[in-house]
HTML snippet that shows the backbone in 3Dmol.js (N, CA, C, O; Angstrom):
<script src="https://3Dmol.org/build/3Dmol-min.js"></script>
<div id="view" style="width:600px;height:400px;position:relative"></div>
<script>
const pdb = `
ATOM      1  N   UNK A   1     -27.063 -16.447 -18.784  1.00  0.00           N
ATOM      2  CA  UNK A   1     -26.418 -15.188 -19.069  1.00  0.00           C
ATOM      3  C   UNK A   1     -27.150 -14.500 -20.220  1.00  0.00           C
ATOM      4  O   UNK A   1     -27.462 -15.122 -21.236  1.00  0.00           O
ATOM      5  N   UNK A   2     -27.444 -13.083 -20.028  1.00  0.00           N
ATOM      6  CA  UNK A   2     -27.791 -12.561 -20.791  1.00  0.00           C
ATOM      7  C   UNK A   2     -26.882 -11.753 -21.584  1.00  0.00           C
ATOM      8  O   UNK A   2     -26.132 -10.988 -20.978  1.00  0.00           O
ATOM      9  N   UNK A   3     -26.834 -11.818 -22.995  1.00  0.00           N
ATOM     10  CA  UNK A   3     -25.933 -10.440 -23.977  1.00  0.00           C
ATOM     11  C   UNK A   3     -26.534  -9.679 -24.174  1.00  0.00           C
ATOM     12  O   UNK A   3     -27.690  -9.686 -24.598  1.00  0.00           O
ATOM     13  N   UNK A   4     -25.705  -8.643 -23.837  1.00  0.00           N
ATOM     14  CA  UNK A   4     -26.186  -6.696 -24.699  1.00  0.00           C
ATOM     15  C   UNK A   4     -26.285  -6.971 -25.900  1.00  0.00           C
ATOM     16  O   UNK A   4     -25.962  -7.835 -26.716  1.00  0.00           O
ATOM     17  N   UNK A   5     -26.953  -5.767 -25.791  1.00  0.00           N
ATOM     18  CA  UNK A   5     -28.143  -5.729 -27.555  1.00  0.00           C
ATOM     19  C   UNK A   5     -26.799  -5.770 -28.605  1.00  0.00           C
ATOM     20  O   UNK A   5     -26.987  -6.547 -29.542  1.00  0.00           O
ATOM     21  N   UNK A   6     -25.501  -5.089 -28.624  1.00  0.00           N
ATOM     22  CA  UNK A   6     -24.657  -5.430 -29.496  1.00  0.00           C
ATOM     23  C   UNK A   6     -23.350  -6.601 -29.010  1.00  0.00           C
ATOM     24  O   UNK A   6     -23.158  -6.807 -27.812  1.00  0.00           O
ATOM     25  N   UNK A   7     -22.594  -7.241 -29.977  1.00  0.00           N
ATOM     26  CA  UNK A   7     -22.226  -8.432 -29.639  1.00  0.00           C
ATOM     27  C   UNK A   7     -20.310  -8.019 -30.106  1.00  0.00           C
ATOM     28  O   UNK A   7     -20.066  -7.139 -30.931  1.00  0.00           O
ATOM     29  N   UNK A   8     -19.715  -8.444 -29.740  1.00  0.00           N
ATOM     30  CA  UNK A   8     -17.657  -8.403 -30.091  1.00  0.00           C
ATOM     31  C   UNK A   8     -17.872 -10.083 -30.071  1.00  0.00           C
ATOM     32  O   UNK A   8     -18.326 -10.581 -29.041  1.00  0.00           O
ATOM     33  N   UNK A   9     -17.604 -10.777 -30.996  1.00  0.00           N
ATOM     34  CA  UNK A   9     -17.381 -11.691 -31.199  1.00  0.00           C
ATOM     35  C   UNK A   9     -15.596 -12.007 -31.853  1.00  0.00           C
ATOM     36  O   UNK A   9     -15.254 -12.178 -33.023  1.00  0.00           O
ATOM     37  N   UNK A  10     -14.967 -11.998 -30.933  1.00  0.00           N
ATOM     38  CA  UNK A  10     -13.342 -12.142 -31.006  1.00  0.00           C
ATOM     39  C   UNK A  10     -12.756 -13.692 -30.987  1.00  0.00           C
ATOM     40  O   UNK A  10     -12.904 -14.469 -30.044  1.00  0.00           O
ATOM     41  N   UNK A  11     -11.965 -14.021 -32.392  1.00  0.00           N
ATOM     42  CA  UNK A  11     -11.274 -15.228 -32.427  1.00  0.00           C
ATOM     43  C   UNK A  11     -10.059 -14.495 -33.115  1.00  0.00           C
ATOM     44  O   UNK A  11      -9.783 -13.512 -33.801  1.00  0.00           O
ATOM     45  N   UNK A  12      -9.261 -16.095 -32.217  1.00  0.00           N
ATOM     46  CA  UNK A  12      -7.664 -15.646 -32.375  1.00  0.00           C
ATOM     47  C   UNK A  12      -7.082 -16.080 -33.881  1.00  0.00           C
ATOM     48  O   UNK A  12      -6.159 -15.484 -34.438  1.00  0.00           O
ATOM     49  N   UNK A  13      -7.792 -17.228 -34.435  1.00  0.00           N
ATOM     50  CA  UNK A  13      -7.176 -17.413 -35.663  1.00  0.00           C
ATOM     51  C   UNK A  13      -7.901 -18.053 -36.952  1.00  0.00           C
ATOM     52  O   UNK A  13      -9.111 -17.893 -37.106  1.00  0.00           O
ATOM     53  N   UNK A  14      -7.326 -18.592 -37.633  1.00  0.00           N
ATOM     54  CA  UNK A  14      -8.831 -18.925 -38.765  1.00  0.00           C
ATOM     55  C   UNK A  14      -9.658 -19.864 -38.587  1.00  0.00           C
ATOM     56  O   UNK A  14     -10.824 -19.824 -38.978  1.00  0.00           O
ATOM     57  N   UNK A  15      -9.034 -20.990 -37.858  1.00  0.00           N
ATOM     58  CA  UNK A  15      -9.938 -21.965 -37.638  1.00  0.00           C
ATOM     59  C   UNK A  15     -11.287 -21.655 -36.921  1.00  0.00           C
ATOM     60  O   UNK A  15     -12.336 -21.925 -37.505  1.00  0.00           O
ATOM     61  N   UNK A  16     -11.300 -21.125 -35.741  1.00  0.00           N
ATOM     62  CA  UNK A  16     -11.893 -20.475 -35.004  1.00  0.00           C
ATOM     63  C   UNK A  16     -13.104 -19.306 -35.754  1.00  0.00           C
ATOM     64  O   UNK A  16     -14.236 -18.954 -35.421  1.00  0.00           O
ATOM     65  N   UNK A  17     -12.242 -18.974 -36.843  1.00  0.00           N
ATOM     66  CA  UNK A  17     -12.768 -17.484 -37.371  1.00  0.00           C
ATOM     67  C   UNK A  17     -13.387 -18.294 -38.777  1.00  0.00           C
ATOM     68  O   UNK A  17     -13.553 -17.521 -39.721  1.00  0.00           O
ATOM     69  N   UNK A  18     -13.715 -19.595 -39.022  1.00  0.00           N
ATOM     70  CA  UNK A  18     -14.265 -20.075 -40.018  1.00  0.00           C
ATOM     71  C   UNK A  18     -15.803 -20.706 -39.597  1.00  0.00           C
ATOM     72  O   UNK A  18     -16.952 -20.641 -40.034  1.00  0.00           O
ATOM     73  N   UNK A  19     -14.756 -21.644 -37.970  1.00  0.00           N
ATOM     74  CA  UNK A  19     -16.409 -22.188 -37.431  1.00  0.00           C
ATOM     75  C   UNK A  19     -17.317 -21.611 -37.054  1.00  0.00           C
ATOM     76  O   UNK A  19     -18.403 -22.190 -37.052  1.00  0.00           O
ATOM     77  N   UNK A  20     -17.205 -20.075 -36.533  1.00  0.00           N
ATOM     78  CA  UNK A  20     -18.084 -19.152 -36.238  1.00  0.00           C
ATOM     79  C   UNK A  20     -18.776 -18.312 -37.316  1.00  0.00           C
ATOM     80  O   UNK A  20     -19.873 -17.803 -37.086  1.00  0.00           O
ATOM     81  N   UNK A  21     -18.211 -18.175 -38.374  1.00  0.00           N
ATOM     82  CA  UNK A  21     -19.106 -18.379 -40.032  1.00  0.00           C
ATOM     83  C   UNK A  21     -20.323 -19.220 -40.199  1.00  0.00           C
ATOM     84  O   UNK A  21     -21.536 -19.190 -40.405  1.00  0.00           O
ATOM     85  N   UNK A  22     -19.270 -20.005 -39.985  1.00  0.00           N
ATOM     86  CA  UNK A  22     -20.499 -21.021 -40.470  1.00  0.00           C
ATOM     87  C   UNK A  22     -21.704 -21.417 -39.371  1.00  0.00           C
ATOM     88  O   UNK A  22     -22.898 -21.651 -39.557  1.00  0.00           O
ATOM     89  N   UNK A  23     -21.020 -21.397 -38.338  1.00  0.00           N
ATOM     90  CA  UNK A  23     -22.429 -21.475 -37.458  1.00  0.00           C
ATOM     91  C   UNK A  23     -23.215 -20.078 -37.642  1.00  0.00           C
ATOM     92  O   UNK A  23     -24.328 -20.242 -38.143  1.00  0.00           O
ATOM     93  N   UNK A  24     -22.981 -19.139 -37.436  1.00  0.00           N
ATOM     94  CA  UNK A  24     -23.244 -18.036 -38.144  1.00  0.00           C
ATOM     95  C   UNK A  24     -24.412 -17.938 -38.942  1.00  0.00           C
ATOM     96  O   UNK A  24     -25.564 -17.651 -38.617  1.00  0.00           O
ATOM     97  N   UNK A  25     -23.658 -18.377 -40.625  1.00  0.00           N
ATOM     98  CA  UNK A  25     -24.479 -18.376 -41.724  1.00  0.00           C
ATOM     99  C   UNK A  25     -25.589 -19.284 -41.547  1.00  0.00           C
ATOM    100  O   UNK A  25     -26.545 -19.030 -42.281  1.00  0.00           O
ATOM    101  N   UNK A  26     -25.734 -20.355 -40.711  1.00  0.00           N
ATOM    102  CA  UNK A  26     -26.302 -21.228 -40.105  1.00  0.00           C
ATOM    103  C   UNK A  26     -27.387 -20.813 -39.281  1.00  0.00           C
ATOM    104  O   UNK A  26     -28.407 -21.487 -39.141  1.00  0.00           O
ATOM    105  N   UNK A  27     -27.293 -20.307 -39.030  1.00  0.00           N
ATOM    106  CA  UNK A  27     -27.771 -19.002 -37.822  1.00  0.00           C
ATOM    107  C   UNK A  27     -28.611 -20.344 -36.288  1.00  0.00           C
ATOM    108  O   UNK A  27     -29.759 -20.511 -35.876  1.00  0.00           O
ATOM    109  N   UNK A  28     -27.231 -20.987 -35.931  1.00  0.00           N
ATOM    110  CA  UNK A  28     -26.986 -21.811 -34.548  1.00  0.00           C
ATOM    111  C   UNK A  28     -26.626 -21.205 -33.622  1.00  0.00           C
ATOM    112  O   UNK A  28     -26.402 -21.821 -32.580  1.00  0.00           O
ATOM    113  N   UNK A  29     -26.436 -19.715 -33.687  1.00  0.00           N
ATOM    114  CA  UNK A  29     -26.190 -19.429 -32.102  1.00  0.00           C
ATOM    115  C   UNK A  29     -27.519 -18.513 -31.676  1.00  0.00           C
ATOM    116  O   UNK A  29     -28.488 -18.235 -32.383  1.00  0.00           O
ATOM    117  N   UNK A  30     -27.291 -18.190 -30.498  1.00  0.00           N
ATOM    118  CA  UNK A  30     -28.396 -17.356 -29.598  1.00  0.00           C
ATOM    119  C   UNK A  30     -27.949 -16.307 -29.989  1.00  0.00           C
ATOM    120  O   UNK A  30     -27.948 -15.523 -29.040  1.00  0.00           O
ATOM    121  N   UNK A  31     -27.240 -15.474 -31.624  1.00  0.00           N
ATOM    122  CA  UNK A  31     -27.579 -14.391 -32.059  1.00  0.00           C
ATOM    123  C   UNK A  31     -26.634 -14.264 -33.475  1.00  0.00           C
ATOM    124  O   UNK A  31     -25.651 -14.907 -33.847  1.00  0.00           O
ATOM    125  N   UNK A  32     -27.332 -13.222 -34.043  1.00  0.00           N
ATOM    126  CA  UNK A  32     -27.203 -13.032 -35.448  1.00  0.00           C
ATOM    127  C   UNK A  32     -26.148 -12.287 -35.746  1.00  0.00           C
ATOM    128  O   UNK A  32     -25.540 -11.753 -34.818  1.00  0.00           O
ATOM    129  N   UNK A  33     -25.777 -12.125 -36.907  1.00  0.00           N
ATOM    130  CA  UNK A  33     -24.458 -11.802 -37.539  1.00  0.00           C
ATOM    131  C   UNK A  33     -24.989 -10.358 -37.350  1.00  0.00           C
ATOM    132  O   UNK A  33     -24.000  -9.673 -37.088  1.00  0.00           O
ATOM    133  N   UNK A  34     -26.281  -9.458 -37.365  1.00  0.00           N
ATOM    134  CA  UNK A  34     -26.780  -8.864 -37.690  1.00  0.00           C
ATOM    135  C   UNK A  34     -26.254  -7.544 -36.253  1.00  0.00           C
ATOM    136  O   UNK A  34     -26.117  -6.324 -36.158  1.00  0.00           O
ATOM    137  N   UNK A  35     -26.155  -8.418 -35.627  1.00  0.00           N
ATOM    138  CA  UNK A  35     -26.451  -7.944 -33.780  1.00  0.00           C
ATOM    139  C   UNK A  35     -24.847  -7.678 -33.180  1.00  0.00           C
ATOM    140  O   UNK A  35     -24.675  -7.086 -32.114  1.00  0.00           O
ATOM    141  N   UNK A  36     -23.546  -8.269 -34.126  1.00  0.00           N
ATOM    142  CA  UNK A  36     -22.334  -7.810 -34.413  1.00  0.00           C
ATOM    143  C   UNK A  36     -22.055  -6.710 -34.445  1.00  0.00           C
ATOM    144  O   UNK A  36     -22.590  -5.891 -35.193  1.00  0.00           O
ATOM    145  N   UNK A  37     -21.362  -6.523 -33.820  1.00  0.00           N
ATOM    146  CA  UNK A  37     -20.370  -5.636 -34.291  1.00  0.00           C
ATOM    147  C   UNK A  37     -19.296  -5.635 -35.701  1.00  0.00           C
ATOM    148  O   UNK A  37     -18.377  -6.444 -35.833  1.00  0.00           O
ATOM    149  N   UNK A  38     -19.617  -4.612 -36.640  1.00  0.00           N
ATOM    150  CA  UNK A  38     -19.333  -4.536 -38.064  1.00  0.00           C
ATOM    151  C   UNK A  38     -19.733  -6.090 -38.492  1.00  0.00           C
ATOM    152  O   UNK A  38     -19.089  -6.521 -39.448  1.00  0.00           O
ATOM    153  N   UNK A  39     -20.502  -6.794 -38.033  1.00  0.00           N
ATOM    154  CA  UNK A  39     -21.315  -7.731 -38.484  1.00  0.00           C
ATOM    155  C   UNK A  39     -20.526  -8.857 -39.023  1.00  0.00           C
ATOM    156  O   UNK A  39     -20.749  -9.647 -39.940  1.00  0.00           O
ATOM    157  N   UNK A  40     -19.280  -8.674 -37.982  1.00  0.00           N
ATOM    158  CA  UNK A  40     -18.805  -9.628 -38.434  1.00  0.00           C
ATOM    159  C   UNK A  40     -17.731 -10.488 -37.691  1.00  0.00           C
ATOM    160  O   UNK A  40     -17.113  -9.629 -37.062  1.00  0.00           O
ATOM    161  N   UNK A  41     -17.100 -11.813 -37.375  1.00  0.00           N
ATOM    162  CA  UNK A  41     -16.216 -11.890 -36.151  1.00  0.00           C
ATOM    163  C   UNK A  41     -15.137 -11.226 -36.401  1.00  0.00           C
ATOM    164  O   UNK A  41     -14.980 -10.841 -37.559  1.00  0.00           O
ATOM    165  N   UNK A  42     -14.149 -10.926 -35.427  1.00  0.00           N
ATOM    166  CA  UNK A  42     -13.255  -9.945 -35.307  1.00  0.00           C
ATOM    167  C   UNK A  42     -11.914 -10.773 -34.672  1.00  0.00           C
ATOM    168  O   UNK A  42     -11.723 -11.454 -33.665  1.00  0.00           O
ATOM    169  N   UNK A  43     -11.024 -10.295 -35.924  1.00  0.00           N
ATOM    170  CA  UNK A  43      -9.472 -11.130 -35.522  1.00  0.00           C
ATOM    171  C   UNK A  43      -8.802 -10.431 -34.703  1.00  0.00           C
ATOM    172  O   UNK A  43      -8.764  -9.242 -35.019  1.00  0.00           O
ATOM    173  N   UNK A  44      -8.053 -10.801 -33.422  1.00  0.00           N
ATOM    174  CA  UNK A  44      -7.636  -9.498 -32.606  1.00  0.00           C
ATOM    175  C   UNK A  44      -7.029 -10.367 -31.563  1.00  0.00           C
ATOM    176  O   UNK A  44      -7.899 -10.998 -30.962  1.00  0.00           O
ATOM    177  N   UNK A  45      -5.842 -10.601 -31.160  1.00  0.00           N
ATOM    178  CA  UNK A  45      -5.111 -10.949 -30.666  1.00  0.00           C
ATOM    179  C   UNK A  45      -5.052 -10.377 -28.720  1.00  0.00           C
ATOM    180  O   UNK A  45      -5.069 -11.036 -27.680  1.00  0.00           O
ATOM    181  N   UNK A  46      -4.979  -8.862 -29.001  1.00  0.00           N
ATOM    182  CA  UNK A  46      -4.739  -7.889 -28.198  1.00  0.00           C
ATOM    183  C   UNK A  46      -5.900  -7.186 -27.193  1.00  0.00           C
ATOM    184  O   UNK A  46      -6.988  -7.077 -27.760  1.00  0.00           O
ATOM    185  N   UNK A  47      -5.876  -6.824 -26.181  1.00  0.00           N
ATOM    186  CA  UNK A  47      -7.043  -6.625 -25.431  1.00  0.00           C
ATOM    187  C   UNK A  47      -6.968  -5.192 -25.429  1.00  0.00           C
ATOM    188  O   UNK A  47      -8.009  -4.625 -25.099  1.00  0.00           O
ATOM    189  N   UNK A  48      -5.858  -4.382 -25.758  1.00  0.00           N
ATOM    190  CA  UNK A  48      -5.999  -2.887 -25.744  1.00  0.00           C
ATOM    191  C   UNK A  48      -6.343  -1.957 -27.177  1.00  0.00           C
ATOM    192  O   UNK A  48      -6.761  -0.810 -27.334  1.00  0.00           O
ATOM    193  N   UNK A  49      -5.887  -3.220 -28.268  1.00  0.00           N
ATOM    194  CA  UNK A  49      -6.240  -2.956 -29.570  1.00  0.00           C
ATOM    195  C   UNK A  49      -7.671  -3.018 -29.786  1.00  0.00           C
ATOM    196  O   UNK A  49      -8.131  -2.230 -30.612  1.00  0.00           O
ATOM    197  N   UNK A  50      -8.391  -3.744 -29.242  1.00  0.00           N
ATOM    198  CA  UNK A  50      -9.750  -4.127 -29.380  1.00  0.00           C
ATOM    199  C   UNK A  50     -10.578  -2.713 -28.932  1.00  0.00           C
ATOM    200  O   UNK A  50     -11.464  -2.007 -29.415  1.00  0.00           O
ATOM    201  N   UNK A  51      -9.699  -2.742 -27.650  1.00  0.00           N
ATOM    202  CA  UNK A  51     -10.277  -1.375 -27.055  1.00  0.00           C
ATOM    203  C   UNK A  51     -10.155  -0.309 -27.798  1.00  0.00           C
ATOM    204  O   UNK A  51     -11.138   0.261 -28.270  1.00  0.00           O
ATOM    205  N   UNK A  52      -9.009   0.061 -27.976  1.00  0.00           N
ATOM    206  CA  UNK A  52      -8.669   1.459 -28.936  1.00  0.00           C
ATOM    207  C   UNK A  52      -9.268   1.614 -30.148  1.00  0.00           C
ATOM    208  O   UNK A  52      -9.590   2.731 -30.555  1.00  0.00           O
ATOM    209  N   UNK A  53      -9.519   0.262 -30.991  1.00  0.00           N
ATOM    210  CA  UNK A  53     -10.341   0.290 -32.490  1.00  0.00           C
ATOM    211  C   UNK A  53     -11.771   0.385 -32.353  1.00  0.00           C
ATOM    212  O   UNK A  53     -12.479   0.979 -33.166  1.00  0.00           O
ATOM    213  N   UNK A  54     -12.384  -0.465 -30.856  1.00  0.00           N
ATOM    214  CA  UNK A  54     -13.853  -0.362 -30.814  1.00  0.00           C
ATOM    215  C   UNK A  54     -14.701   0.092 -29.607  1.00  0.00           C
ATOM    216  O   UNK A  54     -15.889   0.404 -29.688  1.00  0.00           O
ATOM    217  N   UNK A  55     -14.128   0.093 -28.731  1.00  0.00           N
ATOM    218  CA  UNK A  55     -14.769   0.548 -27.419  1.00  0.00           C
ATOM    219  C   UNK A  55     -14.547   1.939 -27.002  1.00  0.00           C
ATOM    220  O   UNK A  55     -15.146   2.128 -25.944  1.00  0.00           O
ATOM    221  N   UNK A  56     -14.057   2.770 -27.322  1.00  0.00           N
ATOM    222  CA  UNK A  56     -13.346   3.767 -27.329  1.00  0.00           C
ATOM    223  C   UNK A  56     -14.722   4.933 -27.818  1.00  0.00           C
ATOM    224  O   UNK A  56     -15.168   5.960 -27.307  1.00  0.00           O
ATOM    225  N   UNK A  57     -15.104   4.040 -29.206  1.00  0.00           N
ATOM    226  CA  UNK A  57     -16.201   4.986 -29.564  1.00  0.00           C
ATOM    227  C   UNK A  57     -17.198   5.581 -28.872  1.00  0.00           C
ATOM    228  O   UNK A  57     -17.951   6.318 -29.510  1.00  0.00           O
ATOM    229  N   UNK A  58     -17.369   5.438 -27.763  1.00  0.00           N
ATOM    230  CA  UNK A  58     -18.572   5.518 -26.957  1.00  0.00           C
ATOM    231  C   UNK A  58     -20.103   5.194 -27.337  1.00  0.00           C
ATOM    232  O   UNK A  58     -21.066   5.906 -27.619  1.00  0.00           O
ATOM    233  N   UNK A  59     -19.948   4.130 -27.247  1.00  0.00           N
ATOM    234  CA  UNK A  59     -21.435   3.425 -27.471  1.00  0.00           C
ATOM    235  C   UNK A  59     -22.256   3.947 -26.313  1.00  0.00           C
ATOM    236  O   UNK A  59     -21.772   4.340 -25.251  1.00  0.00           O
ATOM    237  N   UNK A  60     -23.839   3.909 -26.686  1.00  0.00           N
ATOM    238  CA  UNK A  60     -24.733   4.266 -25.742  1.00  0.00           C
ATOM    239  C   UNK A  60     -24.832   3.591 -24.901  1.00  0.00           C
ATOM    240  O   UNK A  60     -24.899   4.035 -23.755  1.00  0.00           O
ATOM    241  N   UNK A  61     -24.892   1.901 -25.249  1.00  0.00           N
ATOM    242  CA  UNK A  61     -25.415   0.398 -24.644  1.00  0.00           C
ATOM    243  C   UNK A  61     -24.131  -0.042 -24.565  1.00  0.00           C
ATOM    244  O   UNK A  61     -23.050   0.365 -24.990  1.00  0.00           O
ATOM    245  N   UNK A  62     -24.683  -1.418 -23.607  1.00  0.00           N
ATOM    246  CA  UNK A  62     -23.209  -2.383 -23.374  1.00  0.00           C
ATOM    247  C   UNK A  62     -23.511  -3.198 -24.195  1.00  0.00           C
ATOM    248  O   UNK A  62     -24.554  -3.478 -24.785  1.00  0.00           O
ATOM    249  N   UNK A  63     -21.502  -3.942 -24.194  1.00  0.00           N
ATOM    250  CA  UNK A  63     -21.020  -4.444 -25.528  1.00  0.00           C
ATOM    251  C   UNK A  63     -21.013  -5.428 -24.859  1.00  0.00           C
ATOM    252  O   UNK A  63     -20.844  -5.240 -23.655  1.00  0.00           O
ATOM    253  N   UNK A  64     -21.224  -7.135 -25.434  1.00  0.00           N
ATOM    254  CA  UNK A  64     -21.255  -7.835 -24.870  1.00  0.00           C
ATOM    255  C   UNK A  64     -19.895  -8.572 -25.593  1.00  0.00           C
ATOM    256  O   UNK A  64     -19.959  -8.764 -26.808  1.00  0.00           O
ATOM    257  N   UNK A  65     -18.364  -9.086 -24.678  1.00  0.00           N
ATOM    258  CA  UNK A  65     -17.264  -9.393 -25.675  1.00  0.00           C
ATOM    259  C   UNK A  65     -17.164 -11.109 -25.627  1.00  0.00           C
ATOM    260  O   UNK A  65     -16.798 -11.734 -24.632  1.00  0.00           O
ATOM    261  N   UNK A  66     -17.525 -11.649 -26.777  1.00  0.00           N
ATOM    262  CA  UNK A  66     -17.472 -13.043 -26.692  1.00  0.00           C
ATOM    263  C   UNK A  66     -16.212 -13.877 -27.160  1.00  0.00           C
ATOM    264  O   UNK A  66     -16.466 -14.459 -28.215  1.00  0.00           O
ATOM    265  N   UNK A  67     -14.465 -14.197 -26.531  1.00  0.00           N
ATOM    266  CA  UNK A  67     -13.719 -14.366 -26.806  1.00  0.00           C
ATOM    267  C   UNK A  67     -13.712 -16.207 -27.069  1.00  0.00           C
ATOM    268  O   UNK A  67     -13.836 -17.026 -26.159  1.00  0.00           O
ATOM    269  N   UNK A  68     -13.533 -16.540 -28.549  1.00  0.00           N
ATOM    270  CA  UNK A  68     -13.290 -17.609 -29.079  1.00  0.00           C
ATOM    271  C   UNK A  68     -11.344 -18.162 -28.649  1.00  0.00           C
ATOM    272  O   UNK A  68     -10.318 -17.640 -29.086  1.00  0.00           O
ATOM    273  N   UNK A  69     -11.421 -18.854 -28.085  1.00  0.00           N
ATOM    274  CA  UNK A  69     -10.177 -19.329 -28.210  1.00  0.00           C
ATOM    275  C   UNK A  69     -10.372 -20.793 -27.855  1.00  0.00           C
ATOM    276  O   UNK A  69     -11.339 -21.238 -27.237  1.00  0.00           O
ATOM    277  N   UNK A  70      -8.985 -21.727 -28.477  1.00  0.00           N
ATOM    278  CA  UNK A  70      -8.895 -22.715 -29.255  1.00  0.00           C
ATOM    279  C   UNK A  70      -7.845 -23.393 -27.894  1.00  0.00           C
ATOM    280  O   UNK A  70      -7.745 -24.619 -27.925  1.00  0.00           O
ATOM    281  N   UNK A  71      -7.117 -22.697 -26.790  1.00  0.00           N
ATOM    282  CA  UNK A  71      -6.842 -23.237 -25.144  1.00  0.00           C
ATOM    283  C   UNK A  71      -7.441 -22.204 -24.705  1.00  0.00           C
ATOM    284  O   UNK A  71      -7.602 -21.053 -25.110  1.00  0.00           O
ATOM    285  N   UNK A  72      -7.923 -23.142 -23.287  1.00  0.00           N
ATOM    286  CA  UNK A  72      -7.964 -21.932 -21.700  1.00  0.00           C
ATOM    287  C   UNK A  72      -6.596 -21.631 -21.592  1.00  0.00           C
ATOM    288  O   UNK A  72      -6.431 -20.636 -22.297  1.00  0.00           O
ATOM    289  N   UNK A  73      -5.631 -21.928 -21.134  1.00  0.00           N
ATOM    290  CA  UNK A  73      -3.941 -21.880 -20.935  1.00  0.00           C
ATOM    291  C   UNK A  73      -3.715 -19.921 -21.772  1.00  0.00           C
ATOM    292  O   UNK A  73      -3.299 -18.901 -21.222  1.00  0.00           O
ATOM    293  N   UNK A  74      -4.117 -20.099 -22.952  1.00  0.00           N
ATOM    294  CA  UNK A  74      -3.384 -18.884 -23.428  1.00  0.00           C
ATOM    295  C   UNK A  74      -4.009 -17.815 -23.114  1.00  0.00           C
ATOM    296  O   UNK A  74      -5.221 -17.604 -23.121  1.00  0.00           O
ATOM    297  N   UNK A  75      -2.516 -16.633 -22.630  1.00  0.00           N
ATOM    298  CA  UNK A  75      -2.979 -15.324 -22.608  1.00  0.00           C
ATOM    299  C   UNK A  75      -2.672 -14.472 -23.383  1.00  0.00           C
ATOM    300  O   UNK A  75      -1.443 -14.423 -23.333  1.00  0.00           O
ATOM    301  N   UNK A  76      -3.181 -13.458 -24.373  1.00  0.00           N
ATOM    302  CA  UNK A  76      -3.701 -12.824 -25.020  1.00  0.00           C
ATOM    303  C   UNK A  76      -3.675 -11.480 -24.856  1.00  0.00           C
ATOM    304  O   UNK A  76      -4.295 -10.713 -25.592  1.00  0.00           O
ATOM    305  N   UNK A  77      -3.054 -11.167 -24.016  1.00  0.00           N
ATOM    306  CA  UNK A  77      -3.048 -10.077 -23.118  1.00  0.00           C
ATOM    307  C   UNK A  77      -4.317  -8.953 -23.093  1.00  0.00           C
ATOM    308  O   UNK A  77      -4.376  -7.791 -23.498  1.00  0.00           O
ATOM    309  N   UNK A  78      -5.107  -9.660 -22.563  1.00  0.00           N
ATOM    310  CA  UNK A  78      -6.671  -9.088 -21.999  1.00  0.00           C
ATOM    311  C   UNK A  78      -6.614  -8.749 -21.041  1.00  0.00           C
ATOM    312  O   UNK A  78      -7.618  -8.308 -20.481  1.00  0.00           O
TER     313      UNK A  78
END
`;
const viewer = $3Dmol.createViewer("view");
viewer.addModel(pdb, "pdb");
viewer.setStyle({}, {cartoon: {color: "spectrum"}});
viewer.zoomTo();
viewer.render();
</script>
């Protein structure tokens, strides 16, 4: 799989929103804090909030949305 040039990196809570720091600051994944969106992971529960705060803007390029969660089971309402 390939990601768009910008990245939504979405976790539901801190744990989640700590290990992706640190792998992060680490720089262990196949992309940089840099290549984020507001450069940074994003706490967000909601799939229409996400939309309304960031997709909405009309970006030129596609957003690539990488959802961290801690079960498959939960919905989130995405």
């Amino acid at each position: 799989m390939e990601l768009a040039k910008y990245k939504a990196c979405i976790c539901e809570g801190a744990a989640e929103n700590a290990i992706m720091d640190i792998l992060l600051d680490e720089e262990l994944l196949v992309f940089s804090r840099e290549e984020m969106l507001e450069e940074s992971v994003i706490r967000c529960r909601d799939g229409k909030k996400f939309e309304q705060k960031y997709l909405r803007k009309g970006f030129a390029e596609k957003i690539s949305v990488i959802r961290i969660l801690d079960q498959e089971e939960k919905n989130l309402n995405w």
